[in-house]
N, C-alpha and C positions, 0 to 999 in steps of 0.2 A: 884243591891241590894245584900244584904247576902244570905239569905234563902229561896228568890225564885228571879225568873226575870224581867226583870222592864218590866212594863206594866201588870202584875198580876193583875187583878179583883178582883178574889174568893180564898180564900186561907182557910188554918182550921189553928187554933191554939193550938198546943197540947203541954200536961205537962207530961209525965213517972212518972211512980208512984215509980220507981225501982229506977233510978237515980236522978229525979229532974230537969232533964234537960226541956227547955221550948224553942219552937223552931216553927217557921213555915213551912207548907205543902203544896202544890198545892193538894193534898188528903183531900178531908172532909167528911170520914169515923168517925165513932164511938170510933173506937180504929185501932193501927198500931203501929207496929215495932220500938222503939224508934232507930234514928241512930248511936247515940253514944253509947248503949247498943250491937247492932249489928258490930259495931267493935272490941269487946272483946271476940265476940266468935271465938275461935280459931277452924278453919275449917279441920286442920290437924290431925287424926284422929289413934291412934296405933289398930291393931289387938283386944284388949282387951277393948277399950273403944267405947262410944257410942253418936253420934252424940249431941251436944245441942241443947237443942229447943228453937228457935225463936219465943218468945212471943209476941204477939200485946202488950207492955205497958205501949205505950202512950196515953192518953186519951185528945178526942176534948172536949176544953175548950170554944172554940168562932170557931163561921163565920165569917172570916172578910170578908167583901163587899167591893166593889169600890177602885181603881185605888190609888185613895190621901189616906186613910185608909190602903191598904194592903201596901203602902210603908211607913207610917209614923211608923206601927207595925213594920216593917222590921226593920227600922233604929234604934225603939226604944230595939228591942231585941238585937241587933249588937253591939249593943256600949258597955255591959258587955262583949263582949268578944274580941273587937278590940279595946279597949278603945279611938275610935272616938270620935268628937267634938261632944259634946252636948247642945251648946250655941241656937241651933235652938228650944229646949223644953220650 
C-alpha cells in the first residue's frame, strides 16, 4: 500500500490545516506533524537564525478500522498522487 503497510488494521486519517494535504497514519493521535510540511523545514541553521517549530497540523479526521477499509482508503488517497487505475471504484 501507499501510506501505510499491507495488513494495517487501525490507521487515523488526517488532513493539515497549513498545507491541505490528506494522508494516512498508523498514529490516531488528535493532531501530528503533517509530513509534507516537515520536509520544508530547513534544519540547517546560521549563527543568527532560530530553529523552526514543528507544529502538530494535521488534524484526525476518521479511525479507519479493519483490514478491507484501511486499504480501500489507502488506495483511494493514492490514486491523486500516483495516478493509478481506478476502475476498481
Amino acid at each position: 500500500m501507499y501510506y501505510v503497510p499491507d495488513g494495517t488494521k487501525i490507521c487515523g486519517y488526517y488532513e493539515c490545516k497549513k498545507c491541505g494535504t490528506r494522508f494516512l497514519s498508523l498514529q490516531t493521535m488528535e493532531r501530528i506533524p503533517c509530513p509534507d510540511c516537515e520536509r520544508e523545514i530547513d534544519l540547517e541553521i546560521g549563527p543568527d537564525e532560530s530553529m523552526e517549530d514543528v507544529m502538530d497540523t494535521a488534524c484526525l479526521q476518521e479511525v479507519i478500522e479493519g483490514e478491507e477499509d484501511v486499504e480501500k482508503m489507502d488506495t483511494l488517497l493514492s490514486l491523486a498522487i500516483t495516478g493509478g487505475d481506478f476502475g476498481w471504484i
